[in-house]
N, C-alpha and C positions, 0 to 999 in steps of 0.2 A: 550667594546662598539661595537666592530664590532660582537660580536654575535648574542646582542640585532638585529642588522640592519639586516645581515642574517636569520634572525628568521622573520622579517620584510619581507623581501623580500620572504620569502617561503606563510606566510599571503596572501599577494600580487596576488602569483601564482595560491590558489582556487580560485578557477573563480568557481559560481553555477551552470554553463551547461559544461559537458566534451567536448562538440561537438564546442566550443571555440577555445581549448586547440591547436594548431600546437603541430604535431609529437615531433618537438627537444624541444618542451617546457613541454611536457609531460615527456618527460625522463628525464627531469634538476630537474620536480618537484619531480619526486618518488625518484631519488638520494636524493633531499634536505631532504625530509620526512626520509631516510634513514640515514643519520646524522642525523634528530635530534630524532629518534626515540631511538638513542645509547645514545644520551644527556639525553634523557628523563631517560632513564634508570639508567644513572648516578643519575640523581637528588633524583628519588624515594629512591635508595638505601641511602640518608641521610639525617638527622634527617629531621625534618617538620618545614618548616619556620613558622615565626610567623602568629598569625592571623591578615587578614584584618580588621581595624576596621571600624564600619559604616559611610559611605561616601567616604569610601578612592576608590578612582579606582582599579578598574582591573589589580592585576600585566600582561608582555607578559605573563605568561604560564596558566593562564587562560584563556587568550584569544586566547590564540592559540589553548589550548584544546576543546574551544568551537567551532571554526574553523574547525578544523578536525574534530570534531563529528558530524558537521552539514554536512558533505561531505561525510561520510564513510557510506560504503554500507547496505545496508537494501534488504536481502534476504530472506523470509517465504514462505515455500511453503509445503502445506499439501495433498498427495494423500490419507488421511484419512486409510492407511493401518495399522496405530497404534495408531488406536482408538481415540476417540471422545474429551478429556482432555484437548486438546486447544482450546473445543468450548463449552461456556458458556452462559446461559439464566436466571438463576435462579430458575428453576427448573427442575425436571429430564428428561434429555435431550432425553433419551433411550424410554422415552414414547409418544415421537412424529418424532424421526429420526428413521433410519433404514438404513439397506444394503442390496443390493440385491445381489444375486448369484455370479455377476462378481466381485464381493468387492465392488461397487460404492456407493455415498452414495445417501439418498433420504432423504431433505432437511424438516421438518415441521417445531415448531413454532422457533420464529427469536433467533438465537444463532449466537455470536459476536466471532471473532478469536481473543482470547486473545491477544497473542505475538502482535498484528496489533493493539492496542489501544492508542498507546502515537504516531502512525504517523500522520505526516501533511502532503504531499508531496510524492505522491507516484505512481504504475501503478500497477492496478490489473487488472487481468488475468484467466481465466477458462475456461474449457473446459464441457461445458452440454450438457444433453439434457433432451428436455420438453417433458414430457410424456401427460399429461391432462393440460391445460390451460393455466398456468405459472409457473417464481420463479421470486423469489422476492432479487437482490443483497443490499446489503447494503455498506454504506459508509460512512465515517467522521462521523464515529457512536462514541456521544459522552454519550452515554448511551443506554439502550434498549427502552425507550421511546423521543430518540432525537439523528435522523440521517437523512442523505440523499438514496433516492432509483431510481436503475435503475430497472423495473420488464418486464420480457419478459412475453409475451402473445402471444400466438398461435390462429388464428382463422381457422375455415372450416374442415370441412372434406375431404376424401375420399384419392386420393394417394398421392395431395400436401397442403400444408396448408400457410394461410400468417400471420407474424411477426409482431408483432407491441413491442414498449417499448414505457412504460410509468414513466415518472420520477416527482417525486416530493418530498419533504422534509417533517419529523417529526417531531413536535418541541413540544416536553415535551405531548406527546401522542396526538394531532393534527395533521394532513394532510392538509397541503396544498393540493389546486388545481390540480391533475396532468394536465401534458404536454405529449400528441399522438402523435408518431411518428411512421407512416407506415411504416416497412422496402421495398423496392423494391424489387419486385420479390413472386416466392413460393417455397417451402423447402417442402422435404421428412417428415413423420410423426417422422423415425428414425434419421434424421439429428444429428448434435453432431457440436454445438453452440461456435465457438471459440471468446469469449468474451476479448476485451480490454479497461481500461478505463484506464485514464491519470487525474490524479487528481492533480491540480495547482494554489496554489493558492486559488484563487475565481472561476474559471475555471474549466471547466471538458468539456473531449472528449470521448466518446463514440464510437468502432468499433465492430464490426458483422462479421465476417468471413474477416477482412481487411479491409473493407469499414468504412471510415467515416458514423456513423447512426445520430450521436448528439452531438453537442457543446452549452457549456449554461455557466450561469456566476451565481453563488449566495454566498454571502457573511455571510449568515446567521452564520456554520461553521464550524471554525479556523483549528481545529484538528479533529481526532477519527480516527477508523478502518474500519474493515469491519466484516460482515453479510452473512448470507442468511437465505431465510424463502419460504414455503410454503402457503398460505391460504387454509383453508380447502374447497378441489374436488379439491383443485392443487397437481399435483407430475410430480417430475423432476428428472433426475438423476444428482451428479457431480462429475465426474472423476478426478479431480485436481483443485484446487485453485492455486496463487501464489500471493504475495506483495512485490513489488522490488521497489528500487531507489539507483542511483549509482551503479548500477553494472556494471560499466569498472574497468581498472586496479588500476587507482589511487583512485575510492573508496574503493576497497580491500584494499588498502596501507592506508588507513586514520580508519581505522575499526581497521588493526593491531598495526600502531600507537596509535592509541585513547585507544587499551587497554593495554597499557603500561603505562596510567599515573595514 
């Protein structure tokens, strides 16, 4: 019984934000996780308990496994230096993307980052830059005709030009209404665009070189990944994407736990 409680008590200790966590309570928890990731180890090594039958509850180690798996880190990050295979459309991808000279890549029709399709919860990140008009980000893309978009637009010519992004959702190859937000300020033609968004929930924040640009709330949805696209007379460059959550130490430690069971 006092295992059971112990085990309990580590349940207890994920808390969904790290930034919760006090110092001596963070290191009580990666110890805990450290124990039972040796327990864990014990158990897979013999035979296979019986099966659950329907209705029965959740023994603790499924629910602990679920626990840790909802905590453990989610790190994807593609500078596109080996090749395109994590980025899918449904059709051949090579006849509307492209690279230029520096390696970078240039974005045409909407192709979805694999590995990024079963998250819910996450921060995506890039680094671009607009060459002609816009690009077009995507998110909680829960297919290629049903996602949310954040898309940069460049207006003006001559030495500086102004920002705007326009966000709106696609639902089952519909467009919603977008929403214009002027960035402040004017930017270089060459500028190099450091994009962060914060997807939470129903929530989502939007920042531009640091700056808060956009906070909004839609429930439409649940899950999906992410995107990018061009429309055509758009070209952009992207030098790096990225898709993280939990990345401190104790989601490291629930990633190496969780693949022990």
């Amino acid at each position: 019984m006092n295992l059971w409680r112990h085990v309990g008590d580590v349940l207890a200790y994920l808390a969904p934000e790290p930034s919760l966590i006090a110092p001596r309570k963070h290191i009580a928890v990666i110890a805990a996780l450290l124990a039972v990731a040796a327990i864990a180890g014990a158990v897979v090594s013999t035979p296979s308990r019986r099966s659950r039958s329907p209705g029965e509850a959740p023994d603790v180690w499924e629910t602990m496994h679920q626990r840790v798996s909802n905590r453990a880190q989610v790190d994807l990050y593609d500078n596109f230096s080996h090749g395109l295979d994590a980025w899918q459309n449904g059709e051949n991808l090579a006849s509307t993307w492209s690279y230029d000279k520096n390696g970078f890549v240039n974005p045409g029709a909407l192709s979805l980052f694999t590995p990024s399709m079963h998250e819910t919860n996450y921060d995506l990140d890039a680094l671009v830059q607009i060459e002609a008009k816009g690009l077009g980000v995507v998110f909680r893309a829960a297919s290629p005709h049903t996602y949310q978009v954040a898309k940069l637009t460049v207006e003006g010519s001559g030495p500086t030009q102004s920002l705007a992004v326009e966000r709106y959702a696609m639902i089952q190859g519909v467009a919603a209404r977008p929403v214009r937000i002027r960035c402040p300020g004017r930017f270089q033609p060459d500028t190099l665009y450091r994009l962060h968004l914060e997807v939470r929930g129903d929530t989502f924040s939007l920042y531009i070189q640091g700056k808060l640009m956009a906070y909004w709330s839609d429930a439409r949805l649940a899950s999906g990944g992410i995107g990018l696209f061009c429309s055509p007379g758009e070209r952009a460059r992207v030098v790096w994407i990225r898709v993280s959550h939990n990345t401190d130490s104790l989601g490291r430690m629930c990633s190496f736990v969780s693949s022990m069971f």
